[in-house]
One Martini backbone bead per residue (centre of mass of N, CA, C, O) as a GRO file, in nm:
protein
   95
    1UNK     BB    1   0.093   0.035   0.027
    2UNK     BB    2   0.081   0.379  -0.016
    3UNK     BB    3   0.231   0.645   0.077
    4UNK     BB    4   0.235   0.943   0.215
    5UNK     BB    5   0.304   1.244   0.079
    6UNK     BB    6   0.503   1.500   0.159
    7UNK     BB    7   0.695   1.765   0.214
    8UNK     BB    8   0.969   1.912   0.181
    9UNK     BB    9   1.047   1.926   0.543
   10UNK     BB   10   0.784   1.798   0.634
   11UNK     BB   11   0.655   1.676   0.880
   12UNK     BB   12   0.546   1.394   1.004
   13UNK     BB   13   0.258   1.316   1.192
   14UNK     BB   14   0.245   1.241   1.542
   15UNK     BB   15   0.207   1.077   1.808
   16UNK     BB   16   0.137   1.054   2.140
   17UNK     BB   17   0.174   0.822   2.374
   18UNK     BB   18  -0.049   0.915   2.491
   19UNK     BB   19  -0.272   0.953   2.293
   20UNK     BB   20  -0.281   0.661   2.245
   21UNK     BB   21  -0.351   0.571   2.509
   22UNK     BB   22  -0.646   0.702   2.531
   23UNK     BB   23  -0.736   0.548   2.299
   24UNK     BB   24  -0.685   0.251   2.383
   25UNK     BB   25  -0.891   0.289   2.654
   26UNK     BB   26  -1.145   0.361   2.479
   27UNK     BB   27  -1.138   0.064   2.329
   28UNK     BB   28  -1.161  -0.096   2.613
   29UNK     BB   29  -1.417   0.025   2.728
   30UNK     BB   30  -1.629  -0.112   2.466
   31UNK     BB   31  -1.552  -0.389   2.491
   32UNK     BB   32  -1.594  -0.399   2.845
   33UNK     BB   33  -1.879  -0.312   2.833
   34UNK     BB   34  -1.988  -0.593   2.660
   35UNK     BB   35  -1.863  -0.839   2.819
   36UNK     BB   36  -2.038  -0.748   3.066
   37UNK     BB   37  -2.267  -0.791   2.963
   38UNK     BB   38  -2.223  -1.116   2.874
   39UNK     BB   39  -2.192  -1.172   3.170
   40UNK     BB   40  -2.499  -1.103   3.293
   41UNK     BB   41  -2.643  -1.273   3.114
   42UNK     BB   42  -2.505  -1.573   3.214
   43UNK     BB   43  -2.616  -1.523   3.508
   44UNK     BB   44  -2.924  -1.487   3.433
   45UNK     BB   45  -2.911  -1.771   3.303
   46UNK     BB   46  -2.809  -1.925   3.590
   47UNK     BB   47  -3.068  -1.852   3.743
   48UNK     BB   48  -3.294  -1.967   3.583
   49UNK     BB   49  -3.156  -2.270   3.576
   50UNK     BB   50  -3.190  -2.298   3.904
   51UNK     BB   51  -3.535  -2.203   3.933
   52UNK     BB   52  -3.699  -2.396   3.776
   53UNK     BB   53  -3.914  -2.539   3.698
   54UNK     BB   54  -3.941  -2.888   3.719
   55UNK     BB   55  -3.627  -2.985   3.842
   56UNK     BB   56  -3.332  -3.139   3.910
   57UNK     BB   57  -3.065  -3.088   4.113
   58UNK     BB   58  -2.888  -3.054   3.892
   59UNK     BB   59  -2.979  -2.847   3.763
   60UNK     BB   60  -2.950  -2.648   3.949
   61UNK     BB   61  -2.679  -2.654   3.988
   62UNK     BB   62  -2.577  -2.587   3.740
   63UNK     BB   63  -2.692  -2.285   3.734
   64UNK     BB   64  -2.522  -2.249   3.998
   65UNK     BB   65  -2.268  -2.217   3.815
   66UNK     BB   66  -2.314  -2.039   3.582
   67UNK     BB   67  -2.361  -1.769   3.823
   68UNK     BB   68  -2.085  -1.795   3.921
   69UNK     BB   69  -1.923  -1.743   3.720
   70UNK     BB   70  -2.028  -1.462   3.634
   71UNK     BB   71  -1.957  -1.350   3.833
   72UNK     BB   72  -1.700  -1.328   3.848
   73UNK     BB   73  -1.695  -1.234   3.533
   74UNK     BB   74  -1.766  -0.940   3.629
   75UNK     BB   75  -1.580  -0.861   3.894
   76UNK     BB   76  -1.316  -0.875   3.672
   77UNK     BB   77  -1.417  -0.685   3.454
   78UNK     BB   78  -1.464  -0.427   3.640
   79UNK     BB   79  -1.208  -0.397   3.748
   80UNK     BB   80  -1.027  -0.347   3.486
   81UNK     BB   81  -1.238  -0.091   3.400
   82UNK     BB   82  -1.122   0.051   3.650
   83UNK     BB   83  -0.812   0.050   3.550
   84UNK     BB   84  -0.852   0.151   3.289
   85UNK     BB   85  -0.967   0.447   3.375
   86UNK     BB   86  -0.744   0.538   3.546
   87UNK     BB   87  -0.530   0.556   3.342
   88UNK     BB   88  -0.686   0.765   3.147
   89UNK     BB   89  -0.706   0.959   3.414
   90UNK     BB   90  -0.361   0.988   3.425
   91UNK     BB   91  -0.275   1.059   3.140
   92UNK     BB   92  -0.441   1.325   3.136
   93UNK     BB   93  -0.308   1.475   3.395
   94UNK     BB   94  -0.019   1.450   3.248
   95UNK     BB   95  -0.058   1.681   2.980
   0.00000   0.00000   0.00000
Protein backbone atom coordinates (compact mmCIF):
# COMPACT_ATOMS: atom_id res chain seq x y z
CA UNK A 1 0.00 0.00 0.00
CA UNK A 2 1.54 3.74 -1.07
CA UNK A 3 2.08 6.10 1.56
CA UNK A 4 0.92 9.14 2.10
CA UNK A 5 3.82 11.78 1.01
CA UNK A 6 4.84 14.86 2.66
CA UNK A 7 6.41 18.24 1.13
CA UNK A 8 10.43 17.85 1.37
CA UNK A 9 10.95 19.37 4.62
CA UNK A 10 7.39 19.10 6.23
CA UNK A 11 7.71 16.57 9.02
CA UNK A 12 5.05 13.65 9.00
CA UNK A 13 2.91 13.88 11.93
CA UNK A 14 3.22 11.85 14.64
CA UNK A 15 1.07 10.98 17.90
CA UNK A 16 2.16 11.56 21.02
CA UNK A 17 2.57 7.82 23.44
CA UNK A 18 0.29 9.91 25.72
CA UNK A 19 -2.10 10.49 22.76
CA UNK A 20 -2.44 6.59 22.00
CA UNK A 21 -2.76 5.47 25.35
CA UNK A 22 -6.09 7.57 26.00
CA UNK A 23 -7.24 5.88 22.35
CA UNK A 24 -6.15 2.26 23.32
CA UNK A 25 -7.93 3.12 26.96
CA UNK A 26 -11.08 4.51 25.23
CA UNK A 27 -11.10 1.43 22.41
CA UNK A 28 -10.87 -1.19 25.58
CA UNK A 29 -13.83 0.63 27.62
CA UNK A 30 -16.37 -0.34 24.55
CA UNK A 31 -14.76 -3.95 24.29
CA UNK A 32 -14.86 -4.26 28.69
CA UNK A 33 -18.41 -2.94 28.75
CA UNK A 34 -19.51 -5.37 25.88
CA UNK A 35 -18.18 -8.33 27.82
CA UNK A 36 -19.63 -7.15 31.16
CA UNK A 37 -22.63 -7.17 29.50
CA UNK A 38 -22.68 -10.72 28.43
CA UNK A 39 -21.50 -11.67 31.58
CA UNK A 40 -24.38 -10.47 33.00
CA UNK A 41 -26.96 -11.87 30.74
CA UNK A 42 -24.80 -15.21 31.66
CA UNK A 43 -25.44 -14.79 35.10
CA UNK A 44 -29.15 -13.85 34.78
CA UNK A 45 -29.23 -17.19 32.27
CA UNK A 46 -27.56 -19.06 35.45
CA UNK A 47 -29.89 -17.75 37.62
CA UNK A 48 -33.13 -18.85 35.39
CA UNK A 49 -31.17 -22.49 35.10
CA UNK A 50 -31.05 -22.96 38.49
CA UNK A 51 -34.37 -21.70 39.60
CA UNK A 52 -37.05 -22.76 37.47
CA UNK A 53 -39.67 -24.94 37.52
CA UNK A 54 -39.90 -29.12 37.66
CA UNK A 55 -36.17 -29.52 37.41
CA UNK A 56 -34.11 -31.81 39.02
CA UNK A 57 -31.35 -31.39 41.48
CA UNK A 58 -28.61 -31.52 38.85
CA UNK A 59 -30.48 -28.99 36.96
CA UNK A 60 -30.21 -26.66 39.69
CA UNK A 61 -26.85 -27.12 40.29
CA UNK A 62 -25.73 -26.99 37.08
CA UNK A 63 -27.54 -23.35 36.93
CA UNK A 64 -25.78 -22.40 40.21
CA UNK A 65 -22.67 -22.72 38.53
CA UNK A 66 -23.03 -20.90 35.51
CA UNK A 67 -24.15 -17.83 38.07
CA UNK A 68 -21.23 -18.44 39.92
CA UNK A 69 -19.08 -18.42 37.37
CA UNK A 70 -20.54 -15.29 35.49
CA UNK A 71 -20.80 -13.49 38.49
CA UNK A 72 -17.03 -14.18 39.24
CA UNK A 73 -16.85 -12.95 35.66
CA UNK A 74 -18.49 -9.57 36.12
CA UNK A 75 -16.84 -9.12 39.12
CA UNK A 76 -13.17 -8.98 37.30
CA UNK A 77 -14.21 -7.84 34.14
CA UNK A 78 -15.33 -4.60 36.28
CA UNK A 79 -12.06 -4.54 38.24
CA UNK A 80 -10.27 -4.40 34.80
CA UNK A 81 -12.66 -1.58 33.44
CA UNK A 82 -12.04 0.39 36.33
CA UNK A 83 -8.24 0.11 36.03
CA UNK A 84 -8.92 0.62 32.50
CA UNK A 85 -10.67 4.21 33.70
CA UNK A 86 -7.91 4.84 36.19
CA UNK A 87 -5.10 4.29 33.41
CA UNK A 88 -7.17 7.02 31.47
CA UNK A 89 -7.86 9.53 33.62
CA UNK A 90 -4.17 9.36 35.06
CA UNK A 91 -3.17 9.93 31.47
CA UNK A 92 -4.98 12.57 30.78
CA UNK A 93 -3.77 14.29 34.07
CA UNK A 94 -0.23 13.78 33.46
CA UNK A 95 -0.90 16.17 29.44
Amino acid sequence: MPTRKTRAGTPARTRSPKDKLVELCLDMEDALDQMVDVAHALRLIGHGLGHGLNQSAADEQEGRAVAAVASSACERLDTLRQACRNLCKWTVAKR
